[in-house]
Structures are given as structure tokens and as C-alpha cells.
C-alpha positions as CSV (number, residue, x, y, z in Angstrom):
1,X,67.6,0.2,32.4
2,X,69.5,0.7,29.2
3,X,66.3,1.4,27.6
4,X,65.8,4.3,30.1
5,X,68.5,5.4,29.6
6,X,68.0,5.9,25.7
7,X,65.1,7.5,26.4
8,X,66.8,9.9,28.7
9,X,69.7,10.6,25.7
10,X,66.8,11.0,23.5
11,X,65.2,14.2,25.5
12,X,69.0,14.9,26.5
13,X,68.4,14.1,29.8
14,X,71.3,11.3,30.3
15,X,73.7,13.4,31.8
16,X,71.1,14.9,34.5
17,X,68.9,11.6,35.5
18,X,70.9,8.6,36.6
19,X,69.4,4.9,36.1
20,X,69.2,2.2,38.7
21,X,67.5,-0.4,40.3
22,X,66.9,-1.3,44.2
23,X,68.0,-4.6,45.7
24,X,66.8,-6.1,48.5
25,X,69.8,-7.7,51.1
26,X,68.5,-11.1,49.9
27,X,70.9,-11.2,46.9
28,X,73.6,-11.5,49.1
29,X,74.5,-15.0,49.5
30,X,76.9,-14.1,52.6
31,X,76.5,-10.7,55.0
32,X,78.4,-11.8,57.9
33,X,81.1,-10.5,58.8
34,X,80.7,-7.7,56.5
35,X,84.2,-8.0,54.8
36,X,82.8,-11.4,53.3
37,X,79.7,-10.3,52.1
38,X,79.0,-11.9,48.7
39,X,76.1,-11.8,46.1
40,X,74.5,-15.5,45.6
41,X,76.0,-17.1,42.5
42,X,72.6,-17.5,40.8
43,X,72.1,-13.8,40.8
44,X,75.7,-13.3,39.4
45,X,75.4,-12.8,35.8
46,X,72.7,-10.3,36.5
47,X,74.2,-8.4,39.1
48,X,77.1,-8.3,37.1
49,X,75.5,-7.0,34.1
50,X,73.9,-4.7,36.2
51,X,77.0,-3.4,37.6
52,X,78.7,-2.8,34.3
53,X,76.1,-0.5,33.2
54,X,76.3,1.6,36.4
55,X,79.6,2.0,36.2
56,X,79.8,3.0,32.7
57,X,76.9,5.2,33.4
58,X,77.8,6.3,36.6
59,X,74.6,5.2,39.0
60,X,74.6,4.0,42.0
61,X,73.9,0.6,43.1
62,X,70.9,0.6,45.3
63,X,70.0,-1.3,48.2
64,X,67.1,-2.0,51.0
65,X,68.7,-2.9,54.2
66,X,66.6,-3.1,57.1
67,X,68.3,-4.1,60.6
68,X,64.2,-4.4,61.6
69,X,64.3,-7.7,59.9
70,X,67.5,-9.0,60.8
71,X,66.4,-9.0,64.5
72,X,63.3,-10.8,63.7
73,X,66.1,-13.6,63.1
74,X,68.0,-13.3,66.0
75,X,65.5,-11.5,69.0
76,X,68.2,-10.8,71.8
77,X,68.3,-7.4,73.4
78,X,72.1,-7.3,72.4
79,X,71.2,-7.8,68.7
80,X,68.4,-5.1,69.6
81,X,70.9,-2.4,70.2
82,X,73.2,-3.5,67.8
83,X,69.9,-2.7,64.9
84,X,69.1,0.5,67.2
85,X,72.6,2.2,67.1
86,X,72.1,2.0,71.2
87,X,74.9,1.4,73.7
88,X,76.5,-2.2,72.7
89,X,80.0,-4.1,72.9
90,X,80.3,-4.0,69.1
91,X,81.1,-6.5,66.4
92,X,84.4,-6.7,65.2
93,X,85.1,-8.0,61.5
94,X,88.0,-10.1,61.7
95,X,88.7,-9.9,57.7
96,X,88.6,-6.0,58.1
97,X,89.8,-5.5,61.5
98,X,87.1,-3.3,61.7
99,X,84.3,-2.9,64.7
100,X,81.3,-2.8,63.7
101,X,78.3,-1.2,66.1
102,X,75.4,-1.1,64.2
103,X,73.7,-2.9,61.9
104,X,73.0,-0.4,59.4
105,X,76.9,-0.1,58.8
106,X,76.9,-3.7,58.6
107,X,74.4,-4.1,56.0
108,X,76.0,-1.7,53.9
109,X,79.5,-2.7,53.8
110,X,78.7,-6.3,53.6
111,X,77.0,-4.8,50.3
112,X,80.0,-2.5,49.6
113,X,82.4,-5.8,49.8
114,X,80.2,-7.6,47.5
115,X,80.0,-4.7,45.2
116,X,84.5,-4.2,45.1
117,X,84.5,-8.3,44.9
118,X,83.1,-8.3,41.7
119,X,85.6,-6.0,40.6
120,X,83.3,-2.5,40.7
121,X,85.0,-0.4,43.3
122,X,83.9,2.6,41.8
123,X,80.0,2.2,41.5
124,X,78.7,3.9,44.5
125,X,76.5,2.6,47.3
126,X,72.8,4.4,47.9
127,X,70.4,3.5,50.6
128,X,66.3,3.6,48.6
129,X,65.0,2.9,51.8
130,X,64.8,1.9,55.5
131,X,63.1,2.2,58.0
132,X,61.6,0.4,61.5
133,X,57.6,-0.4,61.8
134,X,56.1,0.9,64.8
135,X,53.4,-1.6,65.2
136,X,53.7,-5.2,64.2
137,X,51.8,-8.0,64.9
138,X,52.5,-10.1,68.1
139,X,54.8,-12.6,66.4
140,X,57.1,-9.9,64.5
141,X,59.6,-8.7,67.6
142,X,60.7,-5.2,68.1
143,X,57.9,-3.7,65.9
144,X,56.6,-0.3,68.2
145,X,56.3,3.4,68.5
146,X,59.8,3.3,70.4
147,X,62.0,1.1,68.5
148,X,60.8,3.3,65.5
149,X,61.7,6.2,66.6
150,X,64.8,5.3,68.4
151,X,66.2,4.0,65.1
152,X,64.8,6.8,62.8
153,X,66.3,9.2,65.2
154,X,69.7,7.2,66.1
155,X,69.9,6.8,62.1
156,X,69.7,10.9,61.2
157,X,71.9,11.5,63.8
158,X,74.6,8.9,62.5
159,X,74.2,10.1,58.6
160,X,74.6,13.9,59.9
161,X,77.7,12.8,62.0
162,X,79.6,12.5,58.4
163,X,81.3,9.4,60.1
164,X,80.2,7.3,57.2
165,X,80.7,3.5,57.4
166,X,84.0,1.5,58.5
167,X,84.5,0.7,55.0
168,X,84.0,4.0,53.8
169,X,84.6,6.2,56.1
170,X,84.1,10.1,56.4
171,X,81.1,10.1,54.3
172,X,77.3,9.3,54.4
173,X,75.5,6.9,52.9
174,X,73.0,8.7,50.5
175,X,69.9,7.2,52.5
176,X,66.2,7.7,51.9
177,X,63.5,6.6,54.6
178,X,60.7,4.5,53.9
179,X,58.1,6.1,54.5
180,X,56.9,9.3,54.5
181,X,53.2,7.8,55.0
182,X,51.9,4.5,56.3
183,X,51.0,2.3,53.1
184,X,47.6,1.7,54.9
185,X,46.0,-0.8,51.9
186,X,49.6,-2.8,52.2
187,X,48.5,-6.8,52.4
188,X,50.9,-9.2,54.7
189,X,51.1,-8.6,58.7
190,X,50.8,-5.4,60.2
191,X,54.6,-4.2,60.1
192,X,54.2,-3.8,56.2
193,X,51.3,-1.1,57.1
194,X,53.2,0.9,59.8
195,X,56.5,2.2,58.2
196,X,55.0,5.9,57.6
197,X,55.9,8.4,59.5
198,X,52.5,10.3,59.0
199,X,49.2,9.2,58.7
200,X,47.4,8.9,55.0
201,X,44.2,9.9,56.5
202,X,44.6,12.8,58.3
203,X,48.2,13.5,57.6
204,X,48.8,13.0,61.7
205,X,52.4,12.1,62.8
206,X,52.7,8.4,63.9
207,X,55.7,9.3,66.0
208,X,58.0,12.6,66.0
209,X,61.7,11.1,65.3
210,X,63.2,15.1,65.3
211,X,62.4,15.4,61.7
212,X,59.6,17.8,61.5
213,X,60.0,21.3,62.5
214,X,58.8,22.4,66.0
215,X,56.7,25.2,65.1
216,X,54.7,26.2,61.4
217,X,53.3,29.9,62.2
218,X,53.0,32.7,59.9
219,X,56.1,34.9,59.7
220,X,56.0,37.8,62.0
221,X,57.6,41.0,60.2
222,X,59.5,41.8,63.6
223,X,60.5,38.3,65.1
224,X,61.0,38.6,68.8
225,X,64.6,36.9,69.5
226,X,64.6,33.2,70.0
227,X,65.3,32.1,73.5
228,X,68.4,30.1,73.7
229,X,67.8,27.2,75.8
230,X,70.3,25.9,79.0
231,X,73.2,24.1,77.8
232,X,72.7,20.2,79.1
233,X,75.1,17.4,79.8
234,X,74.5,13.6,79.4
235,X,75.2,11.8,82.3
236,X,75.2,8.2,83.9
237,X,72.5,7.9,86.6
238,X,73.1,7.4,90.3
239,X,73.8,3.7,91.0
240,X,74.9,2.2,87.5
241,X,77.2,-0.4,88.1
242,X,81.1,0.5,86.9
243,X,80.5,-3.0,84.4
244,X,77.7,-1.1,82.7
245,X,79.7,2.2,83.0
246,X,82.9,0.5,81.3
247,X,80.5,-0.8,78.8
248,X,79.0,2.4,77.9
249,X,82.5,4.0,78.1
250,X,83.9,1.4,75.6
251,X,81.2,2.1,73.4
252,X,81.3,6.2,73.4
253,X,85.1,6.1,72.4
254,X,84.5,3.6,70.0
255,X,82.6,6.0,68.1
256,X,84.6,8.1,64.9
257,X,83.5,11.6,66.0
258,X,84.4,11.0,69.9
259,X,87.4,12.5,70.7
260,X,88.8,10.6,74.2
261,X,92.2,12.1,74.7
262,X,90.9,14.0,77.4
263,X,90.5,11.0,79.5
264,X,94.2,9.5,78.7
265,X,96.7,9.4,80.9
266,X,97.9,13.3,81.1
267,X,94.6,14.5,79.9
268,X,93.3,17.2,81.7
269,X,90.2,14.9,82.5
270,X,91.9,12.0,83.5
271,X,91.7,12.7,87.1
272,X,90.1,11.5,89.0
273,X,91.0,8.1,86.9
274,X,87.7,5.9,87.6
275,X,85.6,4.3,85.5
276,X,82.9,6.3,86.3
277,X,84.5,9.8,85.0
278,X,86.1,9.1,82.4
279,X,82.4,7.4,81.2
280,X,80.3,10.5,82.2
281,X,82.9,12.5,79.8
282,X,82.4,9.9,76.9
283,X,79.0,9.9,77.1
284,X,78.4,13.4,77.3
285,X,80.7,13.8,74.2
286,X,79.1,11.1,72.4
287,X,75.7,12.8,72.8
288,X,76.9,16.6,72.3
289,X,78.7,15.5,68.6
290,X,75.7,13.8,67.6
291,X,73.3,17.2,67.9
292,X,72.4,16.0,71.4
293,X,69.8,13.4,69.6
294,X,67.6,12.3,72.6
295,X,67.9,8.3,71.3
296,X,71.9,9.3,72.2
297,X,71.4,9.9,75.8
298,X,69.7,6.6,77.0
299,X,72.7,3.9,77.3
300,X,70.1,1.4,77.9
301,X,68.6,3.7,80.4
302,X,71.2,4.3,82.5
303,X,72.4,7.6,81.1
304,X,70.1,10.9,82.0
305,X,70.4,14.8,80.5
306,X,71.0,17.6,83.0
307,X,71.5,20.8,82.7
308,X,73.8,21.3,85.9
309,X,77.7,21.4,84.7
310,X,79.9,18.5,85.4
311,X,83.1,20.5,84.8
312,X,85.8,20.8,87.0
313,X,89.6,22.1,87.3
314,X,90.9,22.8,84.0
315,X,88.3,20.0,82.9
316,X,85.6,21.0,80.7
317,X,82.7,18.9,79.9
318,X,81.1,20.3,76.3
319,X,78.0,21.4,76.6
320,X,75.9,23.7,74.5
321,X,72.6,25.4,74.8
322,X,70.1,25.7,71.5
């Protein structure tokens, strides 16, 4: 690195290209909770050294989480939603006080607690890569099509809320996705060749996670006006039960950008004061602030987008068309 570096000063390139080096989670020796994260002790004089030069340097520490392998650890659909930023009760940090309810967060902050107990809290935190596989072979759980995209999508959609993590909040994680294409010659089991997003061959998408644009034509020198679509609502479907509601409501306001006042006590959607409206509000909120992502709408299937408006009195559900 500090080789590179002199390089870089050489051509007078050292204040325009910054130097680091990726980590994988492994040299934490503690991740959980994520206010005790801590590198392992026989990495320590590295990482240390490593961390010195960064900060003098101003790079960014770089790290691989990947909440795909953390399930393979612990296979329950709870832990499943926690990895898939779905609907889910949370976990909450008791050195932090913080909530935690998805893994990605957790990853990164267990890193960012390593990072500031070294003594580096200025050296930032960058994402190189993650991503979800969406094939695997039998043994590796949670590899497909839909977990990919689900988690792709869920992840966009929580970097372009600006929430940031609970550690640093009101600000994304610089985050690149691995990959743009499958690595298709990749030895090990089948996850390591299905992380792409296109395929190498024919340059085919494996799976459409709202990244790509909807339409590549030529430019027409008189555009006809694009058709702005219905506005829509997330809602809860017809027979969830009010345990499932409460849990999805929990989870909604428990979000940074989800603004529940409304549904307080002297609101002016707190009537009628049942579990199952204030929910529908929550929900619909949650999915409108996060660019009405379709992974946001599902609540473990019990959630479903209509375009017929919930609104009533002087209570307005938000709803926008594109």
C-alpha cells in the first residue's frame, strides 16, 4: 500500500487515487452485538498498521460483508428476514441501545466499532462488495433467484433512503455490488458462480433487481409525453391476523425515514385506533419513502399494492403515481 502510494506521488496522482485494501468479516474476532465487534488479536498489529496509513492518507477501510453467509450459519426464516431487510422484530444492541433490523447494518457497525476501538474514528467505512447468489447448491440455504433479488433490491432501496446505519446515521455506506457478471469459471459450489447480475455469455440479466433501465430505444426528436402511472398504496391483505399486523406495524415505525405521528394519539390518523389502521398507514409509508421498492411491499406476504385510496377524513394516506 505505501508502495502505491509512492508511485501515485510520483505521477502526482496521491491526492486524486486513494489506497486500500478489502477485508473479509473474518478478521473480526467478535460481530455480535455490533457495539462489541472486535478484530482478532492475531490480525492486530496488521490491522493496526493498516489503519494508521489510512488515516494519515485518508482511505477508507474496506470491507466484504455478506448477510448470505451469515444465514448459512443460522437457517431460520427470522434470521432470513433479518439478511433480507424484510419485515422482522429487530435486534436490539444492548451496548448501543440501538435496534438493529438488518444484517447489513449489523455487519457494518460491528466493523465501524472495531475500527473506533482501535482508536481510528476518523478512517471511514466502504462496502467493496456484496451481494446474494441466486443459485446455490442444495446444501447452501437461501441461495435463489428470489432471495437475490429481494436483497439486491431491499439493499438499493436502504442506501438511497440516506438513513445510513445506527451507528452512523444519516448517511450511506459507500457500497459496491458484487457482481456485475456471473464469474462462470469460479471453482467451489455453485453460489461462488451465481453472484452476477448478467450473464458473461450473452450478457442476459440473471434477475432484474430495478437496477437496469426499463427501456433502451433510440431518442425520438419529439418525445411523446410519458404517461404518469396511478398512484398505489401498500396495504395489509384481507385476513392477516392483528399479531402479524402489530408486527409489521412495529417494524414500519421502527424504520429512520417513517414518520408515525400521524397514528399517535391526536393524530389525524389515529382514529379509528386499531391495530390494523394504524399498520396499513405504516406500511404504506414505509413502502412510499423507500421509492415504492416492490421487495418493500411484501411483509412476509401479507402486505399487497393497490391503486384504490385508503384515505379518509382529514387522513391522508401518501401515495404517488410515477
Amino acid at each position: 500500500m505505501q508502495n502505491l502510494r509512492l508511485a501515485l506521488a510520483a505521477k502526482s496522482l496521491a491526492g486524486k487515487i486513494k489506497v486500500s485494501t478489502v477485508h473479509p468479516m473474518s478478521v473480526l474476532a467478535q460481530s455480535a452485538p455490533p457495539s462489541a465487534g472486535a478484530f482478532d488479536p492475531a490480525h492486530g498489529n496488521t490491522l493496526r498498521g493498516v489503519l494508521s496509513f489510512l488515516e494519515q492518507t485518508g482511505g477508507p477501510f474496506m470491507i466484504n460483508p455478506y448477510p448470505f453467509f451469515a444465514y448459512q450459519s443460522d437457517p431460520r426464516p427470522e434470521t432470513l428476514a433479518f439478511c433480507l431487510f424484510q419485515p422482522n422484530q429487530g435486534r436490539f444492541d444492548d451496548g448501543s441501545k440501538k435496534t438493529y433490523t438488518n444484517m447489513f447494518d449489523a455487519q457494518v457497525d460491528a466493523v465501524r466499532s472495531a475500527v473506533d476501538r482501535e482508536g481510528f474514528t476518523g478512517v471511514e467505512i466502504v462496502v467493496a462488495e456484496t451481494g446474494w447468489p441466486y443459485n446455490g447448491d442444495p446444501s447452501e440455504a437461501g441461495a435463489g433467484v428470489e432471495n437475490a433479488r429481494a436483497y439486491t433490491s431491499n439493499l438499493v432501496a436502504h442506501l438511497r433512503s440516506m438513513v445510513g446505519t445506527p451507528l452512523m446515521p444519516g448517511k450511506p455506506v459507500e457500497t459496491y455490488l458484487f457482481a456485475l457478471y456471473d464469474e462462470n469459471l469460479k471453482p467451489g459450489p455453485a453460489s461462488e458462480r451465481s453472484f452476477g447480475l448478467y450473464r458473461p455469455g450473452d450478457l442476459s440479466m440473471n434477475y432484474d433487481a430495478g437496477l437496469a433501465k426499463s427501456s433502451q430505444g433510440k431518442t425520438s426528436p419529439t418525445p411523446a409525453p410519458a404517461r404518469k402511472k396511478p398512484a398505489d398504496w401498500c396495504m395489509p391483505k384481507p385476513g392477516v391476523t392483528e399479531q402479524q399486523l402489530q408486527g409489521n406495524l412495529d417494524y414500519a415505525c421502527g424504520q429512520p425515514p417513517v414518520d408515525c405521528a400521524p397514528i399517535q394519539p391526536g393524530g389525524a390518523c389515529y382514529n379509528p385506533n386499531t391495530v390494523a389502521s394504524h399498520a396499513g398507514y405504516a406500511m404504506n409509508l414505509l413502502y412510499q419513502v423507500s421509492g415504492k421498492n416492490p421487495g418493500s411491499c411484501n411483509y412476509e406476504q401479507t402486505a399487497t399494492v393497490t391503486t384504490t385510496d385508503p384515505s379518509y377524513g382529514e387522513c391522508t394516506y401518501p401515495g404517488t403515481g410515477a
